[in-house]
C-alpha positions as CSV (number, residue, x, y, z in Angstrom):
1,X,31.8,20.0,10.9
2,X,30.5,22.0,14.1
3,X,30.5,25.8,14.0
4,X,30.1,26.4,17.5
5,X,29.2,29.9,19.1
6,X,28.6,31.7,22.3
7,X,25.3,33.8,22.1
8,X,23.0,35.5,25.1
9,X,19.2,35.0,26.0
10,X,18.1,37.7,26.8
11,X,15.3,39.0,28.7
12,X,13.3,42.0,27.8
13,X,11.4,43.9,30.7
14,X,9.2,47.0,30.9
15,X,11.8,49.3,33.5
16,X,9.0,52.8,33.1
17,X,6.0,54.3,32.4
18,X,5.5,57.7,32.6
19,X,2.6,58.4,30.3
20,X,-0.8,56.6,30.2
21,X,-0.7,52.6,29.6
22,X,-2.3,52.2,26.3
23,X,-1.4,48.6,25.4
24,X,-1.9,47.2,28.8
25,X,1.3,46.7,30.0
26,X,2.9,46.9,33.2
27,X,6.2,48.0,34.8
28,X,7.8,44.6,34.8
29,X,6.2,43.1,32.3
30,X,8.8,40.9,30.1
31,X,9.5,38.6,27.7
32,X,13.0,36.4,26.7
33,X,14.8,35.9,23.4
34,X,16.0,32.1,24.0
35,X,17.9,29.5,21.8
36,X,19.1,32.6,19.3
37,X,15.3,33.2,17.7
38,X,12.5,32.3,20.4
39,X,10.3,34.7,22.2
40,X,9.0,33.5,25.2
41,X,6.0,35.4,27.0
42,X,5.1,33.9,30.6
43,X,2.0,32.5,30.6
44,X,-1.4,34.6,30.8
45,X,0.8,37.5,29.4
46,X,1.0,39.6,26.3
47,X,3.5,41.9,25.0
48,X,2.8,44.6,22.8
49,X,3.5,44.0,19.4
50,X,4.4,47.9,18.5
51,X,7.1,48.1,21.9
52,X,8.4,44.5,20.4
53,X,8.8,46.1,17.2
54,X,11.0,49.2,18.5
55,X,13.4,46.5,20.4
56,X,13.5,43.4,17.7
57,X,16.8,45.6,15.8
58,X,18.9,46.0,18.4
59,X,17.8,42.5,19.7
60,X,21.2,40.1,17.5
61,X,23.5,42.8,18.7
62,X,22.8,42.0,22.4
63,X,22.8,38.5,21.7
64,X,26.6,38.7,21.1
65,X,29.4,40.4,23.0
66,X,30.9,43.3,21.5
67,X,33.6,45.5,22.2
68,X,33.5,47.5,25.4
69,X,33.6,50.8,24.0
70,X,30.7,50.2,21.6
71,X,27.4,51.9,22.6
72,X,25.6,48.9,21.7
73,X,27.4,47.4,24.3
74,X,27.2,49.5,27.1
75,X,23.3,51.0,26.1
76,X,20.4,48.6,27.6
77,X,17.0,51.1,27.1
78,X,15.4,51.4,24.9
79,X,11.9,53.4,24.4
80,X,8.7,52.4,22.9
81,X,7.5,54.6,19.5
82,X,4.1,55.7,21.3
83,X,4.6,59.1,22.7
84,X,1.4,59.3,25.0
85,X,3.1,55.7,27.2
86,X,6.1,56.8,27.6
87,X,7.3,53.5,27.8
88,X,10.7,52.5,28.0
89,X,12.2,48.7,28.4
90,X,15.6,47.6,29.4
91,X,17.6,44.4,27.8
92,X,19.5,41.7,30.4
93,X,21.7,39.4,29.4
94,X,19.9,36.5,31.5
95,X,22.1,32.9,30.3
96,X,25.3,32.2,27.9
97,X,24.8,29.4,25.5
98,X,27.2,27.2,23.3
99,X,25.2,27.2,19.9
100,X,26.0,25.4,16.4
101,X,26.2,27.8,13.2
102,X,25.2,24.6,11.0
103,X,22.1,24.2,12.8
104,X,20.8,27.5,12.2
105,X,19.8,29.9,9.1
């Protein structure tokens, strides 16, 4: 029997620099989350791996709607681990999908 569910896609986007660009990103530089588990990266981009890794956790929770007065719900920065970039990315909610439970893990 269907288990359907609402989740977001979300889109990831570099909102600051203030250090020195190390990895070769760019202020507005992104990448989406779509269909629960798929990173998209436009093409002739990159992301960098260690600014994806700082993000990934928070990544299920903004996927879902949560309770106003939860931080995770309100909070949308989030800063990359290198201290000489500075750099610090924001997560949009960018479409609302109906999903199935039994077709995923």
């Amino acid at each position: 029997m269907p288990q359907p569910f609402t989740i977001f896609d979300l889109r990831i986007t570099v909102v600051a620099i203030t250090g020195r660009s190390v990895c070769g990103l760019a202020v507005g530089d992104y990448f989406d989350v779509v269909n629960s588990s798929q990173v998209q990266i436009p093409a002739g981009k990159h992301f960098c791996l260690y600014a994806m890794a700082a993000i990934m956790p928070l990544l299920p929770a903004k996927q879902r709607l949560l309770a106003s007065n939860d931080w995770l719900e309100r909070d949308t920065l989030v800063a990359c681990p290198d201290p000489e970039e500075r750099l610090v990315m924001q997560i949009d909610r960018i479409n609302q999908r109906v999903m199935d439970s039994e077709e995923l893990t």
